[in-house]
C-alpha positions in Angstrom: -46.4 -90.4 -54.1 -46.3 -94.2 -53.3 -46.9 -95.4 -49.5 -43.6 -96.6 -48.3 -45.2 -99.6 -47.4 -45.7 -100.3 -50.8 -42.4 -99.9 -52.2 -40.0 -102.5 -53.0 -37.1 -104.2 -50.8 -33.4 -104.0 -51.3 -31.5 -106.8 -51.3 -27.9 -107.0 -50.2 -26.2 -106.6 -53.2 -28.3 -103.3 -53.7 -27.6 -102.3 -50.4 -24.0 -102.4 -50.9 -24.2 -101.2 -54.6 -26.0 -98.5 -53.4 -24.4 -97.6 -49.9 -23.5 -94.3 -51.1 -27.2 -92.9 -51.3 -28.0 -94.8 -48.6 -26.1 -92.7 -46.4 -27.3 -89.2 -47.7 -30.1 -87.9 -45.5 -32.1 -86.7 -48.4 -32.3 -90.0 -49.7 -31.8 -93.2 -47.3 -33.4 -96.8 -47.3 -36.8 -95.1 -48.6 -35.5 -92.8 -51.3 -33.8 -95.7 -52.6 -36.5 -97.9 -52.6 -38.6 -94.8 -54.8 -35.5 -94.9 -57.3 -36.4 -98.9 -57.6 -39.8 -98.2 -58.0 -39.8 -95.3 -60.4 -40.4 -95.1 -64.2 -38.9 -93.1 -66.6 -39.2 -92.6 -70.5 -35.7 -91.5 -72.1 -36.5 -90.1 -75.5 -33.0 -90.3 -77.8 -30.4 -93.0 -77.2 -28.1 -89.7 -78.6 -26.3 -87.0 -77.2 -28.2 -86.4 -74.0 -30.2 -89.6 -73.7 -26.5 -91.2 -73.2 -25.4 -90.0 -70.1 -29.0 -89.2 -68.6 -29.7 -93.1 -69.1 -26.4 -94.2 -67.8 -27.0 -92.3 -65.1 -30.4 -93.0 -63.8 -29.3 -96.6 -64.3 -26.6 -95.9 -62.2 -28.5 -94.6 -59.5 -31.4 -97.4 -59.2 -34.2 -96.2 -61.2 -35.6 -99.2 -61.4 -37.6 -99.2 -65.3 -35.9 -97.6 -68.1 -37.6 -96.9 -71.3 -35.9 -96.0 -74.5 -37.1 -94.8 -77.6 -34.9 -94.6 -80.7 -35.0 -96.2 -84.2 -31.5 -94.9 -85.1 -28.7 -97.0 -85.9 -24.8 -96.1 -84.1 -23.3 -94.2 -86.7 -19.1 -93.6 -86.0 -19.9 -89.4 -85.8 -22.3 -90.5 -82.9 -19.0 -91.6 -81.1 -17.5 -88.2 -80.5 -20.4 -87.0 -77.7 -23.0 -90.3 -77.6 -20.7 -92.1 -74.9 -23.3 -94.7 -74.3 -22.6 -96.3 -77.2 -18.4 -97.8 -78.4 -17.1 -98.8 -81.8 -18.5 -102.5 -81.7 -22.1 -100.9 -82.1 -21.3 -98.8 -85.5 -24.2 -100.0 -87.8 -26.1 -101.7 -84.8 -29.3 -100.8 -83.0 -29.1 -97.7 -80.5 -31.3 -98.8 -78.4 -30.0 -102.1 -78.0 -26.5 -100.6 -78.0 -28.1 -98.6 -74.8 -29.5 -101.5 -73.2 -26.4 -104.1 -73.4 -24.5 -100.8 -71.7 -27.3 -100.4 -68.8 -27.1 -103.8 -68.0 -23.2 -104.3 -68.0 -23.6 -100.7 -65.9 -26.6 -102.4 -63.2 -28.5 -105.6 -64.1 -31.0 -104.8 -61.7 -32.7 -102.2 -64.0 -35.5 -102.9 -66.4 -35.1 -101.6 -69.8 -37.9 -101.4 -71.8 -37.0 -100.6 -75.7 -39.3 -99.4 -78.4 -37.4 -99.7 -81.7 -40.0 -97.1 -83.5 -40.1 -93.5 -84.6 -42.1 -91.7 -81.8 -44.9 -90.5 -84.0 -48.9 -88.8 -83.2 -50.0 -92.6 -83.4 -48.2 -94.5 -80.8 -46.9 -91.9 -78.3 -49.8 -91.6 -76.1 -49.3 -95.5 -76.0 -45.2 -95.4 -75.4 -45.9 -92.9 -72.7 -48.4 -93.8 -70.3 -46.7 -96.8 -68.3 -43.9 -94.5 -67.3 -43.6 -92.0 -64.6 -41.5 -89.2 -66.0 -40.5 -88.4 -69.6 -37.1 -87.0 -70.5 -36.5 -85.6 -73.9 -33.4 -86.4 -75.5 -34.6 -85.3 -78.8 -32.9 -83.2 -81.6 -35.7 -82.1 -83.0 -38.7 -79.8 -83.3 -41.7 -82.2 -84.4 -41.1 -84.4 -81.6 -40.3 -81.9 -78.9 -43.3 -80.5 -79.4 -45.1 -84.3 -80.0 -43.5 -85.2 -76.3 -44.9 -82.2 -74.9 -48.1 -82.1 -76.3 -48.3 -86.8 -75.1 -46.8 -85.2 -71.5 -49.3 -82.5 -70.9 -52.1 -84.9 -71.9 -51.3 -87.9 -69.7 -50.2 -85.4 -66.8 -46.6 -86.5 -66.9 -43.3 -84.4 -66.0 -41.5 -83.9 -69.3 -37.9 -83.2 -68.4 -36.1 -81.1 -71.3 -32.5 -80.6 -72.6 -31.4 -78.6 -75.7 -27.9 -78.3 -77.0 -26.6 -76.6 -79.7 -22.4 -75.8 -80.3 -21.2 -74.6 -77.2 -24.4 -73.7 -75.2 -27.3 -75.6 -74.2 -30.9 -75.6 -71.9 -32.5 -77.6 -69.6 -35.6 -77.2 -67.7 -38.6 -79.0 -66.3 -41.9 -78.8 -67.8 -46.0 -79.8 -66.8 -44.8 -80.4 -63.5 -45.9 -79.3 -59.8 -48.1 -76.9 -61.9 -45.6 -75.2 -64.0 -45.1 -74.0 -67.8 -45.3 -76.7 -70.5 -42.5 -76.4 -73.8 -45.3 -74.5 -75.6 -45.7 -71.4 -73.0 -41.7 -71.1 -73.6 -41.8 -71.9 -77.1 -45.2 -71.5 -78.8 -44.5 -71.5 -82.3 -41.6 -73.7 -84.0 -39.0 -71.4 -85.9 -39.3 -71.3 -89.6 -37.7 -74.6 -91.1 -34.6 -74.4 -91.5 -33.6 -71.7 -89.2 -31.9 -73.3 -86.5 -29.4 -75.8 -87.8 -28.8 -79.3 -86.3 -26.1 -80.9 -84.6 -25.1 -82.5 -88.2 -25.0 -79.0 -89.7 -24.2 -76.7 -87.3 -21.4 -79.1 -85.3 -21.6 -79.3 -81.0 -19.0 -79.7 -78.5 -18.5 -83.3 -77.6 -18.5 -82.4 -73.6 -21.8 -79.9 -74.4 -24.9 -82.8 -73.9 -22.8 -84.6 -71.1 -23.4 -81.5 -68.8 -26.7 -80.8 -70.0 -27.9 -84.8 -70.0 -26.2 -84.7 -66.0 -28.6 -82.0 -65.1 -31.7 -83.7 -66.8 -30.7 -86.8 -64.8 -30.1 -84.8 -61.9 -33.9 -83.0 -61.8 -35.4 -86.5 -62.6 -34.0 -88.0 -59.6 -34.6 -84.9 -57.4 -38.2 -85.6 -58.7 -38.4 -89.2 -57.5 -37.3 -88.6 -54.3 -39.7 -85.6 -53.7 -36.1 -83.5 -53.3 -34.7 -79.7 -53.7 -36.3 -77.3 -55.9 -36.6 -78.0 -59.7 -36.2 -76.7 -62.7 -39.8 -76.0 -63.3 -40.8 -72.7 -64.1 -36.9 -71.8 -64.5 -35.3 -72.2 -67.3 -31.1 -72.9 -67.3 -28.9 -71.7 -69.9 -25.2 -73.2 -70.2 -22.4 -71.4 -72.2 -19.3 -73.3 -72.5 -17.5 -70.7 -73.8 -17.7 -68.5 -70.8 -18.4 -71.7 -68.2 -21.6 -69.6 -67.0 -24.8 -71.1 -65.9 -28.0 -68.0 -65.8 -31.5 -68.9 -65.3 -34.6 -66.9 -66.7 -38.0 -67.7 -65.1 -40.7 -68.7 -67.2 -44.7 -68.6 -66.4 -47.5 -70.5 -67.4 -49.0 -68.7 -70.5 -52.8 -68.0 -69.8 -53.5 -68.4 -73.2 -51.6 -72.0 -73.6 -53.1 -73.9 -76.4 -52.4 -77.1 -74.5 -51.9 -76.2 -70.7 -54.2 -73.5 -70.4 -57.7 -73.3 -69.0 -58.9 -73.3 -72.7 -56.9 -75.8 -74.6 -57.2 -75.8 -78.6 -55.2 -78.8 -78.7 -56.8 -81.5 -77.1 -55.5 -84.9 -79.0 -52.0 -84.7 -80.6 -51.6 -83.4 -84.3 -49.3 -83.3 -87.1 -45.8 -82.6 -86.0 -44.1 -82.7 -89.0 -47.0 -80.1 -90.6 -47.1 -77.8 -87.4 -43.5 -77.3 -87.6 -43.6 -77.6 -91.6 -41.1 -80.2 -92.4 -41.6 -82.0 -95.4 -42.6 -85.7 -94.9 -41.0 -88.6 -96.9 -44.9 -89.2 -98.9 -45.0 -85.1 -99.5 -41.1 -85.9 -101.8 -38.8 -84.9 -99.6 -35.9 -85.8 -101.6 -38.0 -85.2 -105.5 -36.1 -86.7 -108.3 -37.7 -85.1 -111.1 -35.8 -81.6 -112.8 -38.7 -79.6 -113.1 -38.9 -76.8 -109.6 -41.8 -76.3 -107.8 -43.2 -74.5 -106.1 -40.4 -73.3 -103.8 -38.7 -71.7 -107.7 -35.9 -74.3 -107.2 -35.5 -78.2 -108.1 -34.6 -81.0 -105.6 -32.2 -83.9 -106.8 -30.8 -86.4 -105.1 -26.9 -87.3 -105.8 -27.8 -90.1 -108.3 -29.9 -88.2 -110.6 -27.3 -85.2 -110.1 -24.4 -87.5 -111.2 -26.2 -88.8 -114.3 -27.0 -85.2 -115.6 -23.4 -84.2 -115.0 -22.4 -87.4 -116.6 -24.5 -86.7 -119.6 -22.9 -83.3 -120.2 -24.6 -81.0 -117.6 -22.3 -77.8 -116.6 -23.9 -75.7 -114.0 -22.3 -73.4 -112.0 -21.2 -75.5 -108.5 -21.8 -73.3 -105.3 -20.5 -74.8 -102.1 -22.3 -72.6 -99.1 -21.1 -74.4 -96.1 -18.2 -72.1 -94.1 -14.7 -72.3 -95.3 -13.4 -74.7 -92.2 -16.1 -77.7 -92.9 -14.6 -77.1 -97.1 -11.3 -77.3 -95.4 -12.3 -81.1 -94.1 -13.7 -82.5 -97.6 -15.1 -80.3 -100.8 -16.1 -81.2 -104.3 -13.3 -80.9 -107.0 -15.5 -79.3 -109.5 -17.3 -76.8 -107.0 -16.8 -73.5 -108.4 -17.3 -71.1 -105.7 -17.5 -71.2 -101.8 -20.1 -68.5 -100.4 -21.7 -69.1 -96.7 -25.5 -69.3 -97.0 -26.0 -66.6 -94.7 -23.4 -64.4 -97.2 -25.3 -65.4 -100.6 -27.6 -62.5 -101.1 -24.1 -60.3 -100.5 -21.8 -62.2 -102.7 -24.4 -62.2 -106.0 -21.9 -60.7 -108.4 -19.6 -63.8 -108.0 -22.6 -65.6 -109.2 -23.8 -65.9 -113.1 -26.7 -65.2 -114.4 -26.5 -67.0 -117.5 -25.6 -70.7 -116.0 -27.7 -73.3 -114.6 -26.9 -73.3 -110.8 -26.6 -76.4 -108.5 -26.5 -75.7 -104.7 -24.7 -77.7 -101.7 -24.0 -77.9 -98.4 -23.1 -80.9 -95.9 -26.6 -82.4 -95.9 -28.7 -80.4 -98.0 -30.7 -78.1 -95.5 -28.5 -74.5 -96.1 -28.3 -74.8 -99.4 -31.6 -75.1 -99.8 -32.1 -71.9 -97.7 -29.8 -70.1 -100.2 -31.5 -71.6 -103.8 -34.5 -70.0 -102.2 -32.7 -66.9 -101.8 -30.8 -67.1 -105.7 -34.9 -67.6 -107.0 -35.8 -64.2 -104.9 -32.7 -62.8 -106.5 -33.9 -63.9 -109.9 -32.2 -66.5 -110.8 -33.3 -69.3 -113.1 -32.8 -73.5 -112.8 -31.5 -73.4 -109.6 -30.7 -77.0 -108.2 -30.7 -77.6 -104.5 -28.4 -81.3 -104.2 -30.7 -83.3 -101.1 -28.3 -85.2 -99.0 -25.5 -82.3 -99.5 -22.2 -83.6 -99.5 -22.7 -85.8 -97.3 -24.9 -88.1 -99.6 -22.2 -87.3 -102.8 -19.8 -89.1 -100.1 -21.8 -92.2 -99.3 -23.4 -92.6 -102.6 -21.2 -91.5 -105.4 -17.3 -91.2 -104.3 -17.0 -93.4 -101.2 -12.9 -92.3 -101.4 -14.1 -88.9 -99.7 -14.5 -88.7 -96.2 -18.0 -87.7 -94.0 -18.0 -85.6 -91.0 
């Protein structure tokens, strides 16, 4: 921790913008003056990096990085509050950093207009302090773990998913890093994202509060954190329970044998496909998966050209109810498909969809274990059909 002697004055106008901590015991003239001096890395300009980074700016902290290559999108608005309707189509993280400064000139925002990748994170990190993941993700939760754990910094974590969400403290005061929670990644496609499986706009408010809330307490050398606890949040039931978490022995990053010793392939490790490996194929022919990939464009020209498969729409019957395909010809779930074969042909070509392209995929797989033939998984879902081929229908 920093001498006192070496920390940074307050002028009046912080003095009076800040009066409020200045007159909590925990925190005073010094604990202020740490918040001024302090560091932190906010990765996501989304859900949770909004209100974490408005808050932290709010309460002094004097350098604010933010890492984010996104653009506002309107379906940000609904829970990204750091962000208004002016900034559709614009920057995030320039969209966060004209809000900080209208919020407290005084701060310093660094921004890094990148993708956070194995190459520069190690570089992004290392002036800063903490790090707080903001991230919706699994390559780069476990890429902002793995750049924490190796330049000793406290990686501050929130996770939220429809109506419940996490938050806990990791490689800090000696505790558990995400990989002793967490040490392999779920299969891909498994865990839906905030696109596909939907969250309530409130949810990453709470959880971003309590990530801002454990940074500051670590700043000000404050109250107990969240290390070595981990907080669950259901909205549903308003309930907060904590499990404890331990350092695992056998860490491949954190342990007293570490395997991983420089940071790796994130996108491999949690096998997600990247864009050189064809993420979005155009050609017909399937691979290796027993199923094609085709983007809306190529899917429109074969339909166009006299194609007739059999349309299966596998999102759940309330998204259908916001914006479906006229010529879909059946509505299954993806999680129902191996059920609901008999309302399924055998003797048509099948073409798959969902809102962006991940659950149907999951359920071509499935129709190739069930035996069927030129299956067609649609990449981009209904989502791209929207943007790219029918602009009339609306996205969610």
């Amino acid at each position: 921790m920093i001498d006192a002697s070496q920390l940074p004055e307050l002028d009046n106008d912080e003095i009076a913008r800040y009066s409020r901590h200045l007159i909590l015991p925990n925190v005073g003239m010094e604990g202020q003056r740490r918040l001024k001096a302090a560091s932190v890395l906010c990765v996501g300009t989304g859900g949770l990096g909004s209100p974490l980074a408005l808050y932290l700016a709010a309460a002094g902290v004097g350098r604010i990085g933010l890492v984010d290559f996104d653009v506002v999108d309107e379906s940000n608005l609904q829970r990204q509050i750091i962000h208004g309707t002016a900034w559709v189509g614009k920057s995030k993280v320039q969209s966060a950093k004209a809000r900080i400064h209208d919020l407290n000139p005084n701060v310093q925002v660094d921004t890094h207009e990148v993708p956070l990748t194995s190459e520069n994170a190690l570089g992004i990190v290392a002036p800063y302090d903490i790090v707080v993941d903001g991230t919706d993700n699994f390559p780069t939760r476990y890429l902002v773990n793995d750049a924490c754990v190796l330049l000793g910094k406290p990686n501050v974590y929130g996770s939220i998913f429809r109506f419940e969400g996490q938050a806990s403290v990791f490689n800090h005061d000696g505790g558990p890093c995400y990989r002793c929670l967490y040490e392999e990644p779920p299969p891909p496609g498994l865990v839906p994202s905030c696109a596909e499986g939907g969250v309530l706009g409130i949810l990453p408010g709470i959880i971003g509060m309590v990530q801002a809330t454990e940074i500051v307490k670590i700043i000000l050398g404050i109250g107990d954190s969240l290390s070595g606890r981990l907080m669950l949040y259901d909205a549903l039931g308003m309930t907060f329970r904590q499990l404890k978490l331990r350092k695992n022995p056998n860490c491949v990053i954190c342990g007293p044998n570490p395997t991983v010793t420089e940071l790796i392939d994130y996108n491999q490790f949690c096998g997600v496909p990247t864009a050189s490996e064809g993420a979005r194929p155009t050609d017909v022919a399937a691979g290796n998966e027993g199923f094609a990939r085709q983007g809306v464009a190529e899917i429109k020209a074969r339909l166009d050209g006299g194609w007739a498969p059999f349309v299966l729409d596998v999102r759940k019957p309330h998204e259908a109810d916001i914006v479906k395909l006229a010529f879909a010809d059946a509505l299954i779930p993806h999680e129902s498909v191996g059920h609901e074969l008999a309302r399924i042909p055998h003797d048509r070509d099948i073409l798959v969809h969902c809102k962006m392209g991940g659950r149907s995929a999951t359920a071509a797989k499935v129709l190739v274990d069930a035996g069927y033939r030129n299956v067609t998984n649609m990449e981009g879902g209904i989502t791209a059909w929207a943007k790219e081929i029918d602009t009339s229908l609306p996205t969610y």
